[in-house]
C-alpha positions in Angstrom: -35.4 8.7 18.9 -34.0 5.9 21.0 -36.0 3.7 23.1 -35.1 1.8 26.0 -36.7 -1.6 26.6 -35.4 -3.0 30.8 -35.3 -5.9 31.0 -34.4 -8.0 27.3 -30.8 -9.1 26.7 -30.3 -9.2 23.0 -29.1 -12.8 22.0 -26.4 -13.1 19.3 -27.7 -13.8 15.5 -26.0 -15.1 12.6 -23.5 -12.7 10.9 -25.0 -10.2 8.5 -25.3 -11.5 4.8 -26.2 -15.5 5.8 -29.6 -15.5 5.0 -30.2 -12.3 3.7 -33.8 -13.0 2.7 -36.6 -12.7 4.7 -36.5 -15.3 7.5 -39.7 -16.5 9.3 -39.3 -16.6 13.2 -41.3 -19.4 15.4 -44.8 -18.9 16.3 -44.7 -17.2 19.4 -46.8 -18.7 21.8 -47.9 -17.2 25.2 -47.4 -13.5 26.5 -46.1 -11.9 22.6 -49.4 -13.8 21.3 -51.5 -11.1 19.1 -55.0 -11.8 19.6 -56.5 -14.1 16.5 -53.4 -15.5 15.9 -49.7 -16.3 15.9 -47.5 -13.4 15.9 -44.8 -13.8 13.3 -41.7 -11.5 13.0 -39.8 -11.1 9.8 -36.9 -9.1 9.2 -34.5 -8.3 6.2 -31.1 -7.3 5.4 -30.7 -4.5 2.3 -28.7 -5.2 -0.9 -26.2 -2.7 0.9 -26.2 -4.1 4.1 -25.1 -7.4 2.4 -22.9 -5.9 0.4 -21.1 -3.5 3.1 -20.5 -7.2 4.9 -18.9 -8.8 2.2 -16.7 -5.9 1.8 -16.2 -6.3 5.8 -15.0 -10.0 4.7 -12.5 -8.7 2.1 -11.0 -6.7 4.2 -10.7 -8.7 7.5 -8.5 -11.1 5.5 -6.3 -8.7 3.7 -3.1 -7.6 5.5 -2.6 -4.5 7.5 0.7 -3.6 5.9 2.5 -4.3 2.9 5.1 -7.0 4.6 7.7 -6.4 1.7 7.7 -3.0 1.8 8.0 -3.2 5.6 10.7 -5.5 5.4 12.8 -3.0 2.4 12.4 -0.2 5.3 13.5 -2.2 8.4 16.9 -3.2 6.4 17.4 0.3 5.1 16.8 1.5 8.2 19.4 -1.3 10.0 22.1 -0.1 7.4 21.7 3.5 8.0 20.6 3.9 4.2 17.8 4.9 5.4 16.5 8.8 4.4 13.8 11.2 6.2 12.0 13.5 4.1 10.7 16.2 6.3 9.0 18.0 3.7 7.2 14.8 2.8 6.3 14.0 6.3 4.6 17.8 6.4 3.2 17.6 2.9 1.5 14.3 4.1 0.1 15.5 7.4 -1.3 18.4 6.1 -2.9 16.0 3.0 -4.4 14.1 6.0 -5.9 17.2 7.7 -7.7 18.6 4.4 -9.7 14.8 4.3 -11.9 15.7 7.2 -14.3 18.6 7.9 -13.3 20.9 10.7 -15.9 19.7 13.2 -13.8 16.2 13.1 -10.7 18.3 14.0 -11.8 20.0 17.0 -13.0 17.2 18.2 -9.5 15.1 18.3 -6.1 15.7 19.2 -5.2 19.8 20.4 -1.6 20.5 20.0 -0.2 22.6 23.5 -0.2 26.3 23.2 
């Protein structure tokens, strides 16, 4: 169940896994004081949450394609050694097809009838 709150902007925070323990906000002082006492707000990141970030880290610095193999293609390509495999191509898409449950499917790309 989702809850809107008008009015509160959320501020930026440090990125998830930098200080993944516990942290201990101010004391809040005025309107968000509890009654007896300082209200204080804790919050912590899971072991998977920290881990799922450093993954995110791995990843952001590894490259997007293979540059060699990139670089074999354009000059076979540019000496017309080049070769297409159609049957490849089809083998492949339909591969990519089977990796997601039907729902995901529908919900994407309709080829014309």
């Amino acid at each position: 169940m989702a809850h809107i709150i008008k009015g509160i902007r959320p501020t930026p925070g440090p990125p998830i896994g930098q200080g993944a323990h516990p942290q201990r906000a101010a004391p809040s002082h005025g309107r968000g004081r509890a009654s007896g006492g300082d209200r204080v707000d804790t919050v912590s990141i899971t072991s998977t949450a920290v881990s799922l970030n450093d993954i995110e880290s791995i990843l952001t610095g590894a490259p997007v394609a293979d540059a060699e193999r990139v670089d074999v293609i354009r000059e076979s390509i540019a000496d017309g050694s080049y070769r297409i495999n159609p049957r490849r191509i089809a083998d492949k898409l339909i591969q990519f097809e089977f990796m997601y449950p039907q729902g995901h499917r529908d919900a994407g790309f309709r080829p014309a009838s």
